[in-house]
C-alpha positions in Angstrom: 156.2 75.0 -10.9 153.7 71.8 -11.1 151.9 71.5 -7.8 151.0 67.7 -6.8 147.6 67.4 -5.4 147.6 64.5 -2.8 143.8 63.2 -2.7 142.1 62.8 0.3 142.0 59.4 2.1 139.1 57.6 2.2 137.1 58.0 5.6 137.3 54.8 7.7 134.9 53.0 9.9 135.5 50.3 12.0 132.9 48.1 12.3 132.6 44.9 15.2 130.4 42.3 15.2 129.9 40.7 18.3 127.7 37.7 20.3 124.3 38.7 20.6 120.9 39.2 18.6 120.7 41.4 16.0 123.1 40.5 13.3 121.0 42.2 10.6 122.1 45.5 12.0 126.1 44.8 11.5 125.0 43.8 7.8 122.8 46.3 6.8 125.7 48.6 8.3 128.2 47.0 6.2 126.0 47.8 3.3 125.7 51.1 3.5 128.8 52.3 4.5 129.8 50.6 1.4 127.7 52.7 -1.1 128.9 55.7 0.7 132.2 55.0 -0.2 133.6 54.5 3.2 136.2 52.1 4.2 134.8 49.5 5.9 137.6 47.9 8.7 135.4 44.6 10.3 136.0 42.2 13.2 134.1 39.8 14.3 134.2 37.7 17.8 133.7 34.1 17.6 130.2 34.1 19.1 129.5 37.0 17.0 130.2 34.2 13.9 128.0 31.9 15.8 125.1 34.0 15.8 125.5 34.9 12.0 125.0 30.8 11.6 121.8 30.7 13.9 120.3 34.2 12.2 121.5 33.8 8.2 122.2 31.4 5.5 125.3 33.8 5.3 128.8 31.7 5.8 131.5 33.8 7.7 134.0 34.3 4.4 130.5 36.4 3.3 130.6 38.8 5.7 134.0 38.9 5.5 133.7 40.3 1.6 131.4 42.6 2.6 133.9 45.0 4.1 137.3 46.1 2.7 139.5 44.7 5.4 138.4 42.1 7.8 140.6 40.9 10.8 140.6 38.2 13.1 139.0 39.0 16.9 142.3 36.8 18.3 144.8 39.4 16.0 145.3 41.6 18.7 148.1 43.5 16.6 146.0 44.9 13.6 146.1 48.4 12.4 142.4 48.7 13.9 144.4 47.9 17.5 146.5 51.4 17.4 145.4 55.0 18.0 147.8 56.0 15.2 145.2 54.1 12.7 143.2 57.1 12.0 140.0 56.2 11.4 135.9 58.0 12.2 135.4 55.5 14.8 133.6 52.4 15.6 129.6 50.6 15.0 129.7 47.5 17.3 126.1 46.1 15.7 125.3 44.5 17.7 126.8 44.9 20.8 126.4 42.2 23.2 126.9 42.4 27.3 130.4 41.0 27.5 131.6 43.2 24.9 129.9 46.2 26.4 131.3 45.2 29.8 134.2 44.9 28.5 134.5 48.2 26.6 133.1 50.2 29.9 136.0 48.7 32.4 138.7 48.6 29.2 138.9 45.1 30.5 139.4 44.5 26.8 139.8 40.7 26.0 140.1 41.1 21.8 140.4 42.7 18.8 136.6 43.7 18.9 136.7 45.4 22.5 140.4 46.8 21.9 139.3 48.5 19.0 136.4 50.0 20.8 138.8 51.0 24.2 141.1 52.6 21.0 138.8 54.9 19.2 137.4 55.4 22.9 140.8 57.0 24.4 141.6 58.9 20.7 138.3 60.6 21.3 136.4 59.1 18.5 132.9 58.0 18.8 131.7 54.6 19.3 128.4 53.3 19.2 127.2 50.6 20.8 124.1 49.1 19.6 123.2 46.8 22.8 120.8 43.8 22.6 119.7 42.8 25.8 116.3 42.7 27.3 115.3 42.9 30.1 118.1 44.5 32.0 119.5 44.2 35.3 121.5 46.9 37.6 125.1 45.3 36.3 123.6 45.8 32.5 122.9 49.5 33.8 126.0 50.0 35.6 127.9 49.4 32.5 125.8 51.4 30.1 126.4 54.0 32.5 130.0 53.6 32.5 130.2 52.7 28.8 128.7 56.4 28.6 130.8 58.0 30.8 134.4 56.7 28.9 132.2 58.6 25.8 130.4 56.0 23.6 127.4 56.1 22.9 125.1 53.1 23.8 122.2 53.0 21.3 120.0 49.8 21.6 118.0 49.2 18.4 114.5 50.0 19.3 112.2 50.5 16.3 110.4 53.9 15.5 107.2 53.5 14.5 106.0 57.1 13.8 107.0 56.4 10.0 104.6 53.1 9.9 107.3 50.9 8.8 105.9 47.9 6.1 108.6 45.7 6.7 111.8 44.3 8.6 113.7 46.1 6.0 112.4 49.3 6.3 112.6 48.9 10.5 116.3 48.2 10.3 117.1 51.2 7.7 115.6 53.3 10.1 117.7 52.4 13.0 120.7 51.9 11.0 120.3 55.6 9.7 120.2 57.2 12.8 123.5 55.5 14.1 124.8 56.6 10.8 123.7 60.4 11.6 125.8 60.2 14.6 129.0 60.2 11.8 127.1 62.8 10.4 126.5 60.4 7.2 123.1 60.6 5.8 122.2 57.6 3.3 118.7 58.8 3.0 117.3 55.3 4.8 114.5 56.5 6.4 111.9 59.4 6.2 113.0 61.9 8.9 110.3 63.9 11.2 108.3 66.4 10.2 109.7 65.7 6.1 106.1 64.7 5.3 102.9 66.3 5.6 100.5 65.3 8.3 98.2 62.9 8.0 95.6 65.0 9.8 96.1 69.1 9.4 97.2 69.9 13.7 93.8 72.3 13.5 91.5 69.7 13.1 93.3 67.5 15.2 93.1 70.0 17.6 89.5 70.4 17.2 88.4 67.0 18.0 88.7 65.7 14.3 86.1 67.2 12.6 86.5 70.3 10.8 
């Protein structure tokens, strides 16, 4: 008897796009996930489209291309909105303090932070990538609670141990190690201890000179 192999779905990601700095980090994201062959499932808030104006020559129907389904932040009854949508979870890049507010209370107030409260309740990881600077105890607070509901709040700060040469290469870096947390390696960045020293630990140990 012929046996019919059903193929594996394609792994999903949502991926949200909110108000604050940082924009580069949703796109590079969108990128990526792309040449991994991952279905890309992006929302964008309105402030979040505001920002892409202020930070790109991009126009919103771009970004929109760039991922395989796109929805509306107002259409609160996409497939992204139910926890029968089986997906890997959710990038909010970046992740600005309403929406993180939002997300840590399940206040949710659109697609973007119902999404988010979704993958959050299923158990599936979220990560925030939070641009703010500097913070005060509410910003704290609702790290903290963000946390404790289970995502992950990860505020792009650059690593410099791999003497980055560009914007580029800063953002790859960052974008790679939210992309480990999915345990998806695009081979952005060069990871610690993957090349040799500059300067052998003896002779650093000895003063230098050896």
């Amino acid at each position: 008897m012929q046996q019919h192999v059903i193929p594996a779905p394609r792994r999903r990601m949502i991926v949200g796009i909110s108000g604050a700095t940082g924009i580069i980090y949703g796109l590079r994201a969108l990128e990526v996930l792309r040449s991994l062959d991952i279905e890309t499932h992006l929302v964008m808030s309105k402030p979040g489209e505001r920002t892409l104006a202020h930070e790109t020559e991009l126009k919103v129907h771009d970004v929109r291309a760039m991922a395989d389904f796109s929805y509306l932040d107002a259409d609160i009854g996409a497939a992204i909105a139910s926890g029968s949508f089986r997906t890997m979870g959710m990038i909010v890049a970046p992740c600005s303090v309403r929406s993180l507010s939002a997300i840590a209370t399940g206040n949710t107030d659109g697609l973007l932070t119902r999404a988010a409260d979704v993958c959050l309740k299923e158990r599936r990881r979220v990560v925030l990538m939070f641009r703010e600077t500097p913070l005060h105890a509410g910003h704290i607070r609702a790290m903290a609670q963000a946390t404790e509901n289970g995502a992950i709040v990860f505020p792009p700060v650059p690593a410099f141990y791999d003497r980055p040469a560009s914007l580029e290469e800063m953002v790859n870096h960052t974008v790679g190690r939210v992309l480990d947390l999915y345990d998806l390696d695009a081979g952005l960045f060069n990871r610690w201890g993957s090349q040799p020293d500059a300067v052998p630990p003896a002779a650093a140990r000895a003063g230098g000179d050896a």
